[in-house]
C-alpha positions in Angstrom: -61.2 -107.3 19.3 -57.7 -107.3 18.0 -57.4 -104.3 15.6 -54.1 -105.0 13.2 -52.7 -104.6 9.9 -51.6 -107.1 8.3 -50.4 -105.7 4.9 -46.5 -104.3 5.0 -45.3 -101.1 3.7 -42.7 -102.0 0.8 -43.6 -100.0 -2.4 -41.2 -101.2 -4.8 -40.2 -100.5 -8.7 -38.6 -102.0 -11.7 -37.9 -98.4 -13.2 -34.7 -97.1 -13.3 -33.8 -93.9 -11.9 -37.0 -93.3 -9.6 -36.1 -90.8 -6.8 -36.8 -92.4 -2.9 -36.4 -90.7 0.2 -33.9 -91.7 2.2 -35.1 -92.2 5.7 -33.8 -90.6 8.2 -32.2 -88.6 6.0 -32.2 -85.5 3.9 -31.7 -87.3 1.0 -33.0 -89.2 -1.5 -31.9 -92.3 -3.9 -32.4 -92.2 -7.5 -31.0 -96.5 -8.0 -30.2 -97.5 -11.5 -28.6 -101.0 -12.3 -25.0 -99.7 -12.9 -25.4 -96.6 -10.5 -26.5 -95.1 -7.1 -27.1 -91.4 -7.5 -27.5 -89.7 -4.2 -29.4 -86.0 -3.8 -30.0 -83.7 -1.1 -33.6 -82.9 -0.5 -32.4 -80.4 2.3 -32.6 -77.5 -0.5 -35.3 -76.1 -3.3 -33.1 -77.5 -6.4 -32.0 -81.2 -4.7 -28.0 -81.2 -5.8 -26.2 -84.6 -6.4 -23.9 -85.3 -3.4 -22.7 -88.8 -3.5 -22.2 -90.7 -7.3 -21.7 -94.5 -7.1 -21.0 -96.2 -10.1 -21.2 -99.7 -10.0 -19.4 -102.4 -12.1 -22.3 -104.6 -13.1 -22.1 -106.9 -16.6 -25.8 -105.6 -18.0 -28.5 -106.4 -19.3 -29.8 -107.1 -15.9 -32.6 -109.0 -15.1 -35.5 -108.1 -12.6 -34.2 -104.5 -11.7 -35.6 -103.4 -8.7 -35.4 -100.5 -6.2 -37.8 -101.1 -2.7 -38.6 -98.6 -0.1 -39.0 -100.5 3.4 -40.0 -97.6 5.9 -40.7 -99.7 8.6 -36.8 -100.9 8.8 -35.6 -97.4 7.8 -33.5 -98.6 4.5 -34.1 -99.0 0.4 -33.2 -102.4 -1.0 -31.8 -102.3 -4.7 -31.5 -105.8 -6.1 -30.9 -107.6 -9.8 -29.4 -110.2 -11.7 -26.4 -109.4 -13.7 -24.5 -111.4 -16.1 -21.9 -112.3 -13.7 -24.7 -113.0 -11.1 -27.3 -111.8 -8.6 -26.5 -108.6 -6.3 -28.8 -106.9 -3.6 -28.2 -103.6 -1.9 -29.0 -102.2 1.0 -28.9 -98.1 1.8 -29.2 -97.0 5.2 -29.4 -93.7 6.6 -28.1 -91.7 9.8 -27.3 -88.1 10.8 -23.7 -88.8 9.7 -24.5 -89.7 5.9 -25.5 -93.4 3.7 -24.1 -96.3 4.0 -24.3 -98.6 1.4 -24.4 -102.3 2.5 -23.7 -105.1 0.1 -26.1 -107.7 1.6 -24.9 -110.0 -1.9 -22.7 -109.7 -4.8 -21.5 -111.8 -7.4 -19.1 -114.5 -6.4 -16.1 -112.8 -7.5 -17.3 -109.1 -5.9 -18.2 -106.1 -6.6 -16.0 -102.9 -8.0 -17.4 -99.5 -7.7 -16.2 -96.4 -8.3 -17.0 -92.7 -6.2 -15.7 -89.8 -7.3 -11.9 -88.6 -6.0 -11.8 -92.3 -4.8 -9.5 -94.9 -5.4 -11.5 -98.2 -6.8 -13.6 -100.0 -4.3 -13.7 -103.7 -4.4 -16.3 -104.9 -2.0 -17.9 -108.9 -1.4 -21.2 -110.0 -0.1 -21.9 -108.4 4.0 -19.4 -105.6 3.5 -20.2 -101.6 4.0 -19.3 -98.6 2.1 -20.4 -95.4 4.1 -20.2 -91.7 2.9 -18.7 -90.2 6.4 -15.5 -90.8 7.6 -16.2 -88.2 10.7 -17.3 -90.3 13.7 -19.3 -93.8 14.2 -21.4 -94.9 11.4 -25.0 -95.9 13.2 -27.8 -96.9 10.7 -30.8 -94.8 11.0 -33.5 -97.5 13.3 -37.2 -96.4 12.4 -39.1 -95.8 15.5 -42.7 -97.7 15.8 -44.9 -96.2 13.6 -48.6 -95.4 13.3 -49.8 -97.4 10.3 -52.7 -96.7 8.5 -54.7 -98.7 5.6 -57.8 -97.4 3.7 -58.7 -101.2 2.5 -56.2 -101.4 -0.4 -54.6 -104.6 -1.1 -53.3 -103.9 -4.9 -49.4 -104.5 -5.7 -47.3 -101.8 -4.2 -45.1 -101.7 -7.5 -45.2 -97.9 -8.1 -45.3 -97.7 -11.5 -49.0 -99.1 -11.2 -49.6 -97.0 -8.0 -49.2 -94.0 -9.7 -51.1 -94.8 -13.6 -54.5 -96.1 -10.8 -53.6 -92.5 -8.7 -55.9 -93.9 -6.1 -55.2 -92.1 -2.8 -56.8 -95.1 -0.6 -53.4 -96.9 -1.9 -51.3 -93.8 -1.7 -52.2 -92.2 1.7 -51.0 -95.4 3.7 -47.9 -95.0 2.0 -47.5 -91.4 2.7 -49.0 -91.5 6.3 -46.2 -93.9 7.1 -43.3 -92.4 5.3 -44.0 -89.0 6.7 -43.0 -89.9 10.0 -39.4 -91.7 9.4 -37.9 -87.8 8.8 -37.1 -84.9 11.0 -39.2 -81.8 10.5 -38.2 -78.8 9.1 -39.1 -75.4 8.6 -41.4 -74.0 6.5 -40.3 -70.4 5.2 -43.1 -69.5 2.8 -45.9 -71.3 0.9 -44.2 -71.6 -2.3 -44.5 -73.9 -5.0 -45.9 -77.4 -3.8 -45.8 -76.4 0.1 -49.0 -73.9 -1.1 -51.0 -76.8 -1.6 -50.5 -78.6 2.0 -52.8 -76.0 3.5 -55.7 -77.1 1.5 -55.2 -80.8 2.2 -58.6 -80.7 4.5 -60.4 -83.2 1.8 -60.2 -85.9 -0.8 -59.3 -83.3 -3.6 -56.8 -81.4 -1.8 -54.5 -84.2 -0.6 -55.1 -85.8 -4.6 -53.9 -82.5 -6.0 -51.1 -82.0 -3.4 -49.8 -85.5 -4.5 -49.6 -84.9 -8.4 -47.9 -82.2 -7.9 -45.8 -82.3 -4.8 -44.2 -85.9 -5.5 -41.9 -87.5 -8.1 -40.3 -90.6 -8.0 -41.5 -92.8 -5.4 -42.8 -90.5 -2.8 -40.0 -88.3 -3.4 -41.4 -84.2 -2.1 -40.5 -81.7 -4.7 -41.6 -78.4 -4.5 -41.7 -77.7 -8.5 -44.1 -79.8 -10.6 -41.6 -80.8 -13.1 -44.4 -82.8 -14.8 -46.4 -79.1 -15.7 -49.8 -79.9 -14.8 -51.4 -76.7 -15.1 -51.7 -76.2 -11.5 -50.7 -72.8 -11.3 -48.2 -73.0 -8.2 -46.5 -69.9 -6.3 -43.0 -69.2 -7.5 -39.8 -70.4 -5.6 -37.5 -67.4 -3.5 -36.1 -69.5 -1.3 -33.5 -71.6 -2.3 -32.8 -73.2 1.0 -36.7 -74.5 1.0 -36.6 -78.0 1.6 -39.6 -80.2 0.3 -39.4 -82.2 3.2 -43.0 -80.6 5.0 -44.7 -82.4 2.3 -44.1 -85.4 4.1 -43.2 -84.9 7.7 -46.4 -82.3 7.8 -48.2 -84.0 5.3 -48.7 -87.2 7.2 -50.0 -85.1 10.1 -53.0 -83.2 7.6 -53.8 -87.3 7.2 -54.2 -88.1 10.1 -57.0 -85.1 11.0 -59.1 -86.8 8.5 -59.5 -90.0 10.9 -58.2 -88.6 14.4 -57.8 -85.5 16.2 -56.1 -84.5 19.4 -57.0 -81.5 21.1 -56.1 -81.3 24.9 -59.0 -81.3 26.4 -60.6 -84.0 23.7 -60.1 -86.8 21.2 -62.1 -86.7 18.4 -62.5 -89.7 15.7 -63.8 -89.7 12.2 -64.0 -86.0 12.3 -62.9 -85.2 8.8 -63.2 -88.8 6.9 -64.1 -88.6 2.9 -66.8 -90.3 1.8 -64.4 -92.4 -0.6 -62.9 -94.1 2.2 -65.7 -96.2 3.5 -63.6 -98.5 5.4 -60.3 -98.8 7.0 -57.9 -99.0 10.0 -55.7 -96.5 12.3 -53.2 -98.6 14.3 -51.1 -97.6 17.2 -51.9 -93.9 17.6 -50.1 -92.1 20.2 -51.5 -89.4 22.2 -49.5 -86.9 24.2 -51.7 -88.2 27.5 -50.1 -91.6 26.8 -52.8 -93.5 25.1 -52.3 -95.9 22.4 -55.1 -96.0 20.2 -56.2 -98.3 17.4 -59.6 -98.1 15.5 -61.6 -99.6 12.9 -64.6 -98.0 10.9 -67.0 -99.9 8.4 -69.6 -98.7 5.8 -68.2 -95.0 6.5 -68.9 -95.4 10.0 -66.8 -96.0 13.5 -67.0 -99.6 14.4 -64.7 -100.2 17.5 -61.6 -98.8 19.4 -58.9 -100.5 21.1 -57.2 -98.2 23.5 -54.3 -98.9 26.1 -53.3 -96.6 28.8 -49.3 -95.9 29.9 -50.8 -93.9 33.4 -54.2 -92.9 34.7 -55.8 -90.6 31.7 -59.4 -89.1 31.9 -60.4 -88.0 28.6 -63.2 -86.7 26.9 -64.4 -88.6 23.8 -65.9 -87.1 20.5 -67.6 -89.4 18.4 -69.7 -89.0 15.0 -72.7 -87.2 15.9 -75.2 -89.8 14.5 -74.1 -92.0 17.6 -75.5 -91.9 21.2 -74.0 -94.8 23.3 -71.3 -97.0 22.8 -70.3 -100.6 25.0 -66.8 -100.4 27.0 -65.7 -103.7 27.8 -62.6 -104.3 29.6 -61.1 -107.3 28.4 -62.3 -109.6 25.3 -65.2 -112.0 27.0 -66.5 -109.1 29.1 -69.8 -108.4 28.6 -69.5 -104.9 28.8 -71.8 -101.8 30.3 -72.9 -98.8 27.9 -71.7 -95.7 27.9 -73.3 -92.2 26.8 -71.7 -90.3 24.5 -69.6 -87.1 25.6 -69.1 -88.7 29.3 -65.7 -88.4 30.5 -63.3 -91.7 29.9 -61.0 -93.0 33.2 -58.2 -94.9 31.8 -56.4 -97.0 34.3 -52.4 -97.1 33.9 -51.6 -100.7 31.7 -54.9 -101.3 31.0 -56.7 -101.9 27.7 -60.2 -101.0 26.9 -62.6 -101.9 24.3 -65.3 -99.7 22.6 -67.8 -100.8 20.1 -71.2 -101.5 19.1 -71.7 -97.9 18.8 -75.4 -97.3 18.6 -77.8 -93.9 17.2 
């Protein structure tokens, strides 16, 4: 009755220059072999605030730039001439750090702007804030999603396929690794969000609100005709693309009202399948659920305190089995009884029936 995920969230790419969010951040990481260009997200027209140029001998081989959301960093690795490097970026209130996890044997020179030269060897930092203590941004456990994708994650592919059952898992996750902030009017991109209700909406809101790897923007610099709201405020981050963004996803499989949960309520017919792990209620249930075949299979569902809740399922279904632990043989239950949830206790749900 275990409901997991097995698949990781690490979208990565070989392509320089591809903005990534920073998590826990405002910023975001455009990583090219010879240079780490930082931006800050936190207005309309991101600005450059932090140049690192690196000393690498190029060509390099096997370029690549990963986004690990789950451990709140990006990982930039290749193999110069003078050897193999990999760099870590990590995130906090305070600013980046940049962590030289390895460099070739002889180290690493890089240069920042109205800095002397940096020479740096393998498991040393270099952080952007000399103001207090430099604490690397730790991602929180996250709700993970997955719509029954198992394709690469390199982004270059992502993006040519546009499939949304590979993107949205990406994006649900993402979303929740940054601090919210304001909306102040529903211009360029952030007039999309409202209509993110269906398959479409959420499809166009991605081709336009997104560069990079997952990077929000709120003009489409790639001009696809979509006809979006001009931009007056210049202090408009793109941020509520993502931080509300994952949110609108998560209505399409879940949604918490106070005096009911409701599952499936929204859920496009192109996702026939999938999973919603460790969902966290305000009431202090953890909820994890499966549906098949465009249809709810079973729930998972562990209690932190005594919760009574009422349950809406798909219509189609009458009665469901609750079983309290694995090789219980369970007792069925009506549909739209009330739910008593016993404080540290898990409870099972399946073999929903019409």
């Amino acid at each position: 009755m275990t409901i997991r995920i097995a698949q990781k969230i690490r979208p990565f790419t070989h392509l320089p220059g591809e903005k990534i969010p920073i998590p826990g951040t405002a910023w975001a990481l455009a990583a090219y072999p010879a240079r780490l260009c930082f931006y800050d997200l936190s207005e309309a027209n991101p600005s450059v605030q932090l140049d690192i140029r690196l000393d690498i001998a190029g060509p390099v081989d096997e370029f690549t730039s990963q986004l690990d959301p789950a451990k709140g960093m990006i990982k930039v690795w290749g193999k110069s001439q003078k050897g193999f490097y990999r760099i870590h970026i990590h995130g906090s209130d305070a600013g980046v750090g940049v962590y030289f996890d390895k460099t070739p044997e002889q180290g690493l020179s890089f240069r920042v702007e109205n800095e002397p030269d940096h020479i740096v060897h393998a498991k040393e930092w270099y952080v952007s804030t000399t103001t207090g203590s430099f604490a690397p941004y730790v991602s929180p456990k996250l709700e993970r999603l997955s719509l029954g994708s198992h394709k690469s994650q390199d982004w270059e592919g992502v993006k040519r396929r546009s499939d949304l059952a590979e993107i949205l898992p990406v994006w649900y996750q993402l979303g929740q690794v940054f601090s919210d902030r304001p909306i102040k009017g529903e211009e360029g991109a952030l007039s999309l969000l409202s209509g993110c209700l269906d398959y479409k909406g959420f499809y166009r809101l991605f081709l336009a609100g997104f560069e990079g790897m997952m990077c929000p923007r709120l003009f489409d610099s790639d001009y696809q005709g979509l006809a979006l709201p001009p931009i007056t405020n210049e202090d408009q981050s793109p941020f509520p693309l993502l931080t509300q963004g994952w949110r609108f996803i998560r209505n399409l499989f879940f949604l918490e009202r106070k005096e009911a949960l409701e599952f499936l309520p929204n859920l496009p017919v192109q996702f026939h399948a999938g999973r919603l792990v460790a969902i966290k209620t305000a009431d202090g249930l953890t909820i994890d659920l499966e549906w098949t075949k465009k249809k709810l299979r079973r729930l998972a569902i562990r209690a932190d305190g005594d919760v009574e809740k009422d349950f809406i399922f798909p219509k189609e279904f009458k009665s469901f089995r609750l079983k309290s632990n694995k090789s219980d043989k369970g007792r069925r239950i009506r549909c739209g009884e009330p739910l008593l949830f016993k404080n540290g206790t898990i409870s099972y749900l399946d073999n929903f029936t019409k």
